[in-house]
BASE-338068 format. One line per field, with one value per residue (C-alpha): residue number from 1; residue in one letter; x, y, z. Coordinates in Angstrom, 1 decimal. Each point is the difference from the previous one (the first is absolute). Layout:
REM BASE-338068
k [NUM; ...] .
r [A; ...] .
x [X; ...] .
y [Y; ...] .
z [Z; ...] .
REM end
This chain:
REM BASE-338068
k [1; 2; 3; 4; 5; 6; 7; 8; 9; 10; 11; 12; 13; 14; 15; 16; 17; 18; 19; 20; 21; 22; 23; 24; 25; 26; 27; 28; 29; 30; 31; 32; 33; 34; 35; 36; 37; 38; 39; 40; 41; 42; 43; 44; 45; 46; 47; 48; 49; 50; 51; 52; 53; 54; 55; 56; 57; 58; 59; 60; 61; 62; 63; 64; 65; 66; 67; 68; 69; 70; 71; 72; 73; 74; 75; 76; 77; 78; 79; 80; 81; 82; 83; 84; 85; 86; 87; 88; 89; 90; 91; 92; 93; 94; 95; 96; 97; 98; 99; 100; 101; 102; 103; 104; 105; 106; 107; 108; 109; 110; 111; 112; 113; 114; 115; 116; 117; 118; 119] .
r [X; X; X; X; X; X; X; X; X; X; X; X; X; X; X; X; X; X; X; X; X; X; X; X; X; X; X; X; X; X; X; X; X; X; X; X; X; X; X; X; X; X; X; X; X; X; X; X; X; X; X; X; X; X; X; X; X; X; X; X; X; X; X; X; X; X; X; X; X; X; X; X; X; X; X; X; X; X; X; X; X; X; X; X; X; X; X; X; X; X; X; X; X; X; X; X; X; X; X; X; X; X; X; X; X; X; X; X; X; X; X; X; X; X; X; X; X; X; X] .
x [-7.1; 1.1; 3.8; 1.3; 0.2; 2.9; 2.8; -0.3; -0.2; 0.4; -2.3; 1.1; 0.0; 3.5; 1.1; 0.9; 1.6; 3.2; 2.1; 1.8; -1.9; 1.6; -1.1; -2.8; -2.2; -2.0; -1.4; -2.2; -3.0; -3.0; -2.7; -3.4; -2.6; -3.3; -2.2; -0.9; 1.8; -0.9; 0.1; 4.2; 0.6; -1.7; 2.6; 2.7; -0.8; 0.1; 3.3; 1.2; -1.5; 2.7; -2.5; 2.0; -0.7; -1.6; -2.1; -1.1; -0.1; -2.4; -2.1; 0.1; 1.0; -2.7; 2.8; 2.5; -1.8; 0.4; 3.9; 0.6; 0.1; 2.8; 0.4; 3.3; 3.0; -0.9; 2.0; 0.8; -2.4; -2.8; -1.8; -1.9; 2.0; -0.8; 0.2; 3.6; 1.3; -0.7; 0.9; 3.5; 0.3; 0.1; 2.5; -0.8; -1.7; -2.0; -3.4; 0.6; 1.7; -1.3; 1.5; -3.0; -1.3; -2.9; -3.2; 1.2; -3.5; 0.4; -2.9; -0.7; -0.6; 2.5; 2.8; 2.5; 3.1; 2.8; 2.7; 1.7; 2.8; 1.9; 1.8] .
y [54.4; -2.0; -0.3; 0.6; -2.5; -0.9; 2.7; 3.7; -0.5; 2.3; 0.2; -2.9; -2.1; -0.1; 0.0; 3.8; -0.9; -1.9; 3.3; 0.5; 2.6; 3.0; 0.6; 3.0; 1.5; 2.1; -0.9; 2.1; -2.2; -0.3; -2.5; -1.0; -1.2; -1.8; -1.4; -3.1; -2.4; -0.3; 3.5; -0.1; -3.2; 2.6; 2.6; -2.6; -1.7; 4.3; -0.2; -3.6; 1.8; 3.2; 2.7; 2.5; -0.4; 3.6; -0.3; -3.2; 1.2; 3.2; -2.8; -2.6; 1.3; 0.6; 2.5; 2.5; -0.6; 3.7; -0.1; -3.4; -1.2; 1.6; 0.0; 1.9; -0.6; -2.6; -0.8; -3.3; -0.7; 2.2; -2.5; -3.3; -3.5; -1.5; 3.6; 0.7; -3.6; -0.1; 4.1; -0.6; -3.2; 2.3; 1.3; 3.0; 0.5; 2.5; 0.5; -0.9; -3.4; -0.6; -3.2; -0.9; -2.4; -2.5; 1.5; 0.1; 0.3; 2.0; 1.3; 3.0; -2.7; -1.6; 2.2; -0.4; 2.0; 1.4; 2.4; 2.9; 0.6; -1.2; 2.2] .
z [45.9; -3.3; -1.2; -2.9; -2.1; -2.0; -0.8; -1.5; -4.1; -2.8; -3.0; -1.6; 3.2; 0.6; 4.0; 0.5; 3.4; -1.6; 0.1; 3.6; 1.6; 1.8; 3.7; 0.0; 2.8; -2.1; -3.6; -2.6; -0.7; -2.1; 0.3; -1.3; 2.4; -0.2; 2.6; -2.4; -1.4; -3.0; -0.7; 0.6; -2.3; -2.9; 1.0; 0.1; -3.3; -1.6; 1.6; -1.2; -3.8; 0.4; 0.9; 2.1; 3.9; 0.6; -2.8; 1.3; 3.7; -1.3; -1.6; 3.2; 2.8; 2.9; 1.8; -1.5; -3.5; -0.9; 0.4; -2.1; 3.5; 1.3; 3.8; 0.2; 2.6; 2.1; 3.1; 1.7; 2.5; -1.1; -2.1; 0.5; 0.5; -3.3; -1.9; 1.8; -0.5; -4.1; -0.7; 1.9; -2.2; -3.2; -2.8; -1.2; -2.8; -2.6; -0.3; -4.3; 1.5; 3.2; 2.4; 2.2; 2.9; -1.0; 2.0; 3.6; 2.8; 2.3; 2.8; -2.7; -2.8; -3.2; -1.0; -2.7; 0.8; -1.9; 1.5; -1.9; 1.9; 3.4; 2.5] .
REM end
């Protein structure tokens, strides 16, 4: 399994992880996952061009396209190492304005995450 690489951005690239983040056990995610590289730098670069992350997760995404590639309330310890360790390292944000990982891989393939809300 691959680590992320480099902190969570936002569209334009800034370092969304600069604001202190509160303590959470449970987060409401959304994702877009792709088996191939390649195939998640296009999603990332629709991103990094301001189309909203569920239009580009119905476009991309290989799982959850349907839903804009929302996985719903996630709890700590329910999710894969690299998938876990990049959600948790999330503000929240809106689908319109989205604060996301770079592609993070994973056993199930390269996900770029964004998380909604934090309990």
């Amino acid at each position: 399994m691959g680590k992320k690489k480099g902190p969570p951005q936002t569209k334009n690239g800034d370092d969304a992880s600069d604001k202190k983040l509160k303590p959470a056990n449970a987060i409401f995610v959304r994702h877009i996952l792709c088996e191939k590289h390649s195939k998640i730098l296009e999603a990332e670069a629709m991103l990094k061009n301001n189309i909203a992350f569920d239009a580009v997760a119905r476009e991309y995404s290989e799982d959850k396209a349907k839903v804009g590639g929302n996985l719903g309330k996630m709890v700590r310890g329910t999710m894969v190492g690299p998938f876990q360790e990049a959600a948790f390292a999330l503000q929240p944000s809106t689908c319109a304005k989205p604060l996301y990982t770079p592609p993070v891989k994973t056993v199930h393939g390269y996900h770029i995450i964004m998380v909604e809300k934090r309990e």
